[in-house]
C-alpha positions in Angstrom: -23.5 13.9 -5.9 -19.9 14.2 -6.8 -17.4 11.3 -5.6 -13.5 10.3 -5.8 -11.5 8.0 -3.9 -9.5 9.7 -1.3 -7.1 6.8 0.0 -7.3 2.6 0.4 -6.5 2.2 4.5 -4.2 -0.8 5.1 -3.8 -1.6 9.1 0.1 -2.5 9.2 2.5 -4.0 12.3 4.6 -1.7 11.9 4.0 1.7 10.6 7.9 2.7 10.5 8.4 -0.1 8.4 5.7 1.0 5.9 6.8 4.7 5.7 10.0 3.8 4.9 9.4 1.1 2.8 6.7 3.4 0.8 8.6 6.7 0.6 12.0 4.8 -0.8 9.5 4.2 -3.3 8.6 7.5 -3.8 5.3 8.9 -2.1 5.5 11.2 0.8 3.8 11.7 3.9 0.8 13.9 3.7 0.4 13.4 7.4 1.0 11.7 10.9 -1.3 11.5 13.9 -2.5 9.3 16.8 -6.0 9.1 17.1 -8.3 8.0 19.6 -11.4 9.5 21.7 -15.4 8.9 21.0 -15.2 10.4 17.2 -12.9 7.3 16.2 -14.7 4.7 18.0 -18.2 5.9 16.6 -16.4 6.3 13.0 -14.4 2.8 12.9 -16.9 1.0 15.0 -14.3 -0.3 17.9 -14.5 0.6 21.6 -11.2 2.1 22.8 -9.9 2.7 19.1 -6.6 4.0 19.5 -4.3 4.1 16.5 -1.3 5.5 14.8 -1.8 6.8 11.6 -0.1 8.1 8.4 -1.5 9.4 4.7 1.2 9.1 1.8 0.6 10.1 -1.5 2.0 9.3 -4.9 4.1 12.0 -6.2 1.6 12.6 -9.4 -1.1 13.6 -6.7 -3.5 11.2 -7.4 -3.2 8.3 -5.2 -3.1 8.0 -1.6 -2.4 5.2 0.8 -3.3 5.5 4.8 -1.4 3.1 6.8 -3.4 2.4 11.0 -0.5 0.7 12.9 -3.7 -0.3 16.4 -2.4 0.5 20.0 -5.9 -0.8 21.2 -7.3 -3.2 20.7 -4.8 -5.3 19.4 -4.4 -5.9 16.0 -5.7 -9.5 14.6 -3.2 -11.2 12.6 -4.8 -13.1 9.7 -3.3 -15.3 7.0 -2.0 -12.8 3.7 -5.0 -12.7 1.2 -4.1 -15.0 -2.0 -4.7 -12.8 -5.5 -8.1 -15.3 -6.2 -9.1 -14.7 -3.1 -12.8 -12.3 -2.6 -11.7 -9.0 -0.9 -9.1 -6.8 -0.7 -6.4 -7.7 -3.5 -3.5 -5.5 -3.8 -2.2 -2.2 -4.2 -0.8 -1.4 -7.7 1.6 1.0 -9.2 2.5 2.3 -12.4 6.6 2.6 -12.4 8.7 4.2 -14.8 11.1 1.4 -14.4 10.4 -1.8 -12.6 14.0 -3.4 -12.1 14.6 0.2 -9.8 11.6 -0.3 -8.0 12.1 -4.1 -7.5 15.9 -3.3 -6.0 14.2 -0.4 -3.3 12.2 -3.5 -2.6 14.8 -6.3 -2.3 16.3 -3.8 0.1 13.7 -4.5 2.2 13.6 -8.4 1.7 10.9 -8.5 -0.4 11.0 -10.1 -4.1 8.3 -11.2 -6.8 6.3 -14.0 -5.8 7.1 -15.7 -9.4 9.4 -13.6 -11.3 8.2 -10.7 -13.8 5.9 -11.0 -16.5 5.6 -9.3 -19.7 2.1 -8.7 -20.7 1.9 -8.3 -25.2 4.1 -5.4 -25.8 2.1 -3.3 -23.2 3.8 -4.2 -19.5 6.3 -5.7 -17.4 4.5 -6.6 -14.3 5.2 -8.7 -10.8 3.7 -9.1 -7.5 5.5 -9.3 -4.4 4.4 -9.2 -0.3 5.5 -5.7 1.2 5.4 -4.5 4.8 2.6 -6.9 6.4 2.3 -9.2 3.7 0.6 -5.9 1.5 0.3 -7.7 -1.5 1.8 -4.8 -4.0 2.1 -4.8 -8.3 4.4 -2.9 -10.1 3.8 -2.6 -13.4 5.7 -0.5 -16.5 4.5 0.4 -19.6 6.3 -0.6 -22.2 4.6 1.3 -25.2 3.9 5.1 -24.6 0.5 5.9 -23.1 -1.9 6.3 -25.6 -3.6 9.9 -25.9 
């Protein structure tokens, strides 16, 4: 049996604001649809599913988000996950230079939850909440990859 991750699916309140937010960054849109019908109820496991939807991927190929903004049934609001809490944690991305990626961000209103951190002499790394509290780490290497 061969396997590889194909995405992480984040349901968002406002899919707009996650494009845009994600693509300053630097992914792009793989694709857009609305989906509903008998297919997506059976494969999510909600009556009535009916969501918008968009894949981005990272420009090196390997990584893909998929954001669900729901039409029906409402989307749940829940309190943002804490990073000791069990279950989904955060999404994380290498950057080639964190202060750029931290200024698309502060565009957007959001900023580290604590500063950033330098980790030995291998990273600069911070956390911040992004569109719909997505808890998101940059992190840049500060010594070349090792081969």
């Amino acid at each position: 049996m061969t396997i590889r991750l194909d995405n992480v699916g984040i349901a968002v309140r406002d899919i707009e604001e996650a494009i845009s937010f994600f693509t300053d960054l630097g992914l792009s849109i793989l694709g857009r649809d609305t989906v509903s019908g008998e297919w997506a109820d059976t494969a999510v496991g909600l009556d009535g599913n009916h969501a918008k939807i968009a894949v981005l991927q990272t420009p090196d190929g390997h990584g893909r988000l998929e954001f669900f903004e729901y039409i029906h049934p409402d989307a749940i609001e829940t309190t943002p996950t804490l990073p000791n809490e069990i279950g989904m944690h955060r999404v994380a991305f290498t950057v080639d230079d964190i202060d750029a990626a931290l200024a698309i961000a502060a565009q957007y209103g959001y900023h580290p939850l604590r500063g950033v951190a330098t980790y030995g002499d291998f990273y600069k790394l911070t956390y911040l909440r992004g569109p719909s509290d997505i808890l998101v780490m940059f992190a840049q290497e500060l010594t070349p990859a090792r081969t």
